[in-house]
C-alpha positions in Angstrom: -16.6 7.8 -53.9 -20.2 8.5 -55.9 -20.9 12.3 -56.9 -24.1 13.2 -58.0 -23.5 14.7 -61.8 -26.1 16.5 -63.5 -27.9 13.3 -65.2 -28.5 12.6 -61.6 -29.4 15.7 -60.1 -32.2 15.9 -63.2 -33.7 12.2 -62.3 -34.0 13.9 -58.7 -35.4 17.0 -59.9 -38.2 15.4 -62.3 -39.5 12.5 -59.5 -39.5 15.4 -57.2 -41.6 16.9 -59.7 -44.0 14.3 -60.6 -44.4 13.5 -56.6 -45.1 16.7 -55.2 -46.3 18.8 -58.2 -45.5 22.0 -59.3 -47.6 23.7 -56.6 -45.2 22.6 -53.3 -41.6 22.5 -55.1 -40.6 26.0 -54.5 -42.1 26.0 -50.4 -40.2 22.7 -50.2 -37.4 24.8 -51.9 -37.4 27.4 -48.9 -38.2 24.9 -46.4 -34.4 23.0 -47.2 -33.0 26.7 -47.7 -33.9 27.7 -44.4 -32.9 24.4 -42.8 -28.9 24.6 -44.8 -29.3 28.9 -43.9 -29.7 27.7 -39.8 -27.3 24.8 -39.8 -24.9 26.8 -41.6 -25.2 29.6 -38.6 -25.4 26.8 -35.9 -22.4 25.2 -37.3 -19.9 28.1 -37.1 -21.5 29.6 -34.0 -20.8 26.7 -32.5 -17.1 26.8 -33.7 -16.9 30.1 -32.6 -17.7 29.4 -29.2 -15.0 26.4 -29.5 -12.2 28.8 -30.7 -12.7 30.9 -28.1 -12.8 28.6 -25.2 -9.5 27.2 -26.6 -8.0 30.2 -26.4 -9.0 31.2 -23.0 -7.6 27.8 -21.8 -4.6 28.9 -23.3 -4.4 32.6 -21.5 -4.4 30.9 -18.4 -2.7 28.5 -19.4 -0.1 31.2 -19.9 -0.7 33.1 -16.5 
């Protein structure tokens, strides 16, 4: 499997550079922060909402 090292990540971080410019690299920063911050919540809300239909299958289930 490929893993992106820190040679890599660099390469990334200077085209993103030299395409965007200096100017939009950190609002394109918060843009992908906020995008990861609301999967992240989306993505164990939602498996919240799994675990607990599970277990109220199982308590009646049970009854």
């Amino acid at each position: 499997m490929y893993s992106i090292g820190i040679p890599e990540l660099v390469l990334i971080l200077v085209i993103a550079l030299v395409v965007f410019g200096p100017g939009k690299l950190p609002e394109i920063g918060k843009a992908v922060g906020k995008s990861l911050r609301e999967f992240r919540s989306a993505s164990t809300e939602d498996n919240t909402k799994t675990i607990d239909a599970k277990n109220e299958d199982e308590k009646k289930d049970k009854k």
